[in-house]
C-alpha positions in Angstrom: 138.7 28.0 91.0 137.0 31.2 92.2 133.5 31.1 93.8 131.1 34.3 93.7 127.8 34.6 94.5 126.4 33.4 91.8 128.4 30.2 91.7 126.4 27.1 90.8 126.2 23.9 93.3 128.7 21.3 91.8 126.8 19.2 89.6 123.8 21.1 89.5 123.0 23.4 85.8 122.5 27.4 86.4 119.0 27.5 84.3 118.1 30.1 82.1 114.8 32.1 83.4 113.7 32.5 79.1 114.6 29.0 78.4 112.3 28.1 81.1 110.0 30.1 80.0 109.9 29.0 76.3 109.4 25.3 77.8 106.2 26.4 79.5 104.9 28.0 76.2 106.0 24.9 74.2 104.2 22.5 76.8 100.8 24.7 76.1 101.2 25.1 72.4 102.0 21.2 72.3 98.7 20.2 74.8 96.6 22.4 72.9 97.6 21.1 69.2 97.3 17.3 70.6 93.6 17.8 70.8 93.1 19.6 67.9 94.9 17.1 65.6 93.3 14.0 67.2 90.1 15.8 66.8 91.4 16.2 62.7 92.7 13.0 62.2 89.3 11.3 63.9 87.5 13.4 61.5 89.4 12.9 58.3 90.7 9.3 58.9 94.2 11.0 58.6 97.7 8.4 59.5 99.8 11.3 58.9 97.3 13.6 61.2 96.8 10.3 63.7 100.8 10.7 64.1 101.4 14.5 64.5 98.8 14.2 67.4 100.5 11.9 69.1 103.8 13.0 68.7 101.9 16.3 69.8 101.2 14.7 73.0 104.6 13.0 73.2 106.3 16.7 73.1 104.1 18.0 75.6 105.4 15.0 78.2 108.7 15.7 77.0 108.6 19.7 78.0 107.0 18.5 81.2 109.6 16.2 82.0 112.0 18.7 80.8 110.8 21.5 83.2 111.4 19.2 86.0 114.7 18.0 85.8 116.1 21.5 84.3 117.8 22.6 87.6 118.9 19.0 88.5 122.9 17.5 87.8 123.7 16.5 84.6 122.7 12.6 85.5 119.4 13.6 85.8 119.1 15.3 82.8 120.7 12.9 80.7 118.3 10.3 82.3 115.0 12.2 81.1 116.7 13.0 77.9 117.1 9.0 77.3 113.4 8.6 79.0 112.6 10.5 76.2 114.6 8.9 73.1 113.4 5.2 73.9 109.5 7.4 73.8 110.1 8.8 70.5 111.0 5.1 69.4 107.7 3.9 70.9 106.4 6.8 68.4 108.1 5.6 65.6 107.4 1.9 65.6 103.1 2.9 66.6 103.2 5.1 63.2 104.1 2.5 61.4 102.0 0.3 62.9 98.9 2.4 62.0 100.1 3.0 58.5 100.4 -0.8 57.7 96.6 -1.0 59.5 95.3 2.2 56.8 97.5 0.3 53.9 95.0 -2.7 55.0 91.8 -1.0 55.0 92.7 1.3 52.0 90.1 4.4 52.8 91.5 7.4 51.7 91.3 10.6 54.1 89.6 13.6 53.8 92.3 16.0 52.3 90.7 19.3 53.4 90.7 18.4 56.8 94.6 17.1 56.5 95.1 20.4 54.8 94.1 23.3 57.4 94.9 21.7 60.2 98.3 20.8 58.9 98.4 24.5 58.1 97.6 25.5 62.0 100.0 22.8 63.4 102.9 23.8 61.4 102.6 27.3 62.3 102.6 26.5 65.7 105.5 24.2 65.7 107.5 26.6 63.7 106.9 29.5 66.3 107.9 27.0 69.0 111.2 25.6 67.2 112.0 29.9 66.4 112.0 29.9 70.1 113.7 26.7 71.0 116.5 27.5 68.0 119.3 29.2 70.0 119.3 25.9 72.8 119.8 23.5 70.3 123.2 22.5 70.2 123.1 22.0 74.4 123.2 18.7 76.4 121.4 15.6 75.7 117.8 17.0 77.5 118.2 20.3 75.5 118.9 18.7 72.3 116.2 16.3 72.8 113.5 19.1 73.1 114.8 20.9 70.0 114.6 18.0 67.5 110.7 17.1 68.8 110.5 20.6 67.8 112.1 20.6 64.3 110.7 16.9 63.7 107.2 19.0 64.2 107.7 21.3 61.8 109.1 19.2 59.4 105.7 16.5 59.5 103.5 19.5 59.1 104.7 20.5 56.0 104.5 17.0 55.2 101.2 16.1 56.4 99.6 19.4 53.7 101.8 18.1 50.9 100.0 14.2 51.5 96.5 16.5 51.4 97.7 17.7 48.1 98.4 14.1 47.5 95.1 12.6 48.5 93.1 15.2 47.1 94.8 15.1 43.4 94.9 10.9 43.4 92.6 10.4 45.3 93.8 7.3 46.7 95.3 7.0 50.6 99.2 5.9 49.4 100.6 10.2 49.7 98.8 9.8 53.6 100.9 6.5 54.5 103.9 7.6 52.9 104.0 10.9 55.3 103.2 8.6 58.3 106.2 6.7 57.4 108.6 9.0 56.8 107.6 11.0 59.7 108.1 7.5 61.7 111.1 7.4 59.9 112.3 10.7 61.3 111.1 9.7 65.3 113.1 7.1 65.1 116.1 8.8 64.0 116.3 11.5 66.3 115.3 8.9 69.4 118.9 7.2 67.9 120.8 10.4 68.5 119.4 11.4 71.7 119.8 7.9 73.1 123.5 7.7 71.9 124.1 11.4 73.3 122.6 10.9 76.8 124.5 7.4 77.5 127.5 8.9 76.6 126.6 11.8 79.4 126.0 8.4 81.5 128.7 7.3 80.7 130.7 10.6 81.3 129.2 11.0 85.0 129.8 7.8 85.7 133.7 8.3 85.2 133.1 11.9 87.2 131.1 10.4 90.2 131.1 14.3 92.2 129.6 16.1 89.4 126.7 13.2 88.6 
């Protein structure tokens, strides 16, 4: 094989200086939206608001972790990306434990609240997946980063059509049924990352020099 300058260290991945940079903007956006939907969800008594803060906060540890293994060997990045899958699991089962607490108590949210803040979080998350869209089909660690993204989006949307719920019933069964289906959807995309990155293991494992 031919080397040039610009050959990359076996093992290692040649990063991309935008894809970097789209991490870094993801990681604020992410940060920034955590706060503002805990503050929401505090305020409205929100599941579905409860869970797109915290899978707020999950993304922006998942860009973080992201950022620092970019450069590394594929190992490494299939390590994070499982890191990663077995957190968005932990996200899953908590939503559904705080939905089966709000089916308990039975207080309805404030749908107004649910409603604009919904509004704000989806269009952040769908200017971060826009970004994110062309790196989606890449390893485990890339993949991984692109469905938190889509999963976003996705829950926003959901979370105003629950406001629309709670506001024309006026009962708190359109709230628990987003939280559930956006558990729903955590838990599926921590399935496919997991099964991607141990077959990356798996793969390195058999390719010991390129780990």
């Amino acid at each position: 094989m031919s080397e040039s300058c610009c050959a990359v260290p076996e093992g290692k991945q040649a990063v991309n200086p935008r894809y970097r940079r789209v991490l870094w903007i993801a990681l604020a956006v992410n940060a920034a939206m955590f706060g503002v939907e805990i503050a929401g969800s505090l305020a409205s008594g929100s599941v579905s608001l409860l869970a797109d803060g915290v899978d707020f906060a999950g993304d922006a540890s998942n860009y973080a972790l992201s950022l620092a293994v970019l450069s590394m060997g594929l190992a490494w990045r299939s390590r994070a990306a499982l890191v990663k899958g077995f957190c968005m699991a932990a996200y899953g089962v908590f939503v559904l434990g705080a939905a089966a607490y709000a089916a308990w108590s039975g207080v309805p949210p404030e749908p107004l609240i649910m409603g604009a803040i919904g509004l704000l979080a989806l269009a952040a998350n769908v200017g971060v997946a826009a970004l994110l869209y062309t790196y989606r089909t890449g390893d485990a660690n890339m993949r991984s980063v692109w469905l938190c993204s889509r999963n976003d989006a996705i829950g926003n949307v959901a979370v105003m059509l629950a406001a629309l719920g709670v506001l024309g019933t006026g009962m708190v069964w359109p709230d628990l049924a987003v939280a559930i289906i956006m558990a729903a959807l955590g838990l599926s995309a921590a399935r496919n990352v997991i099964a991607q990155a141990r077959a990356e293991l798996a793969l390195g494992k058999s390719l010991p020099n390129r780990a």
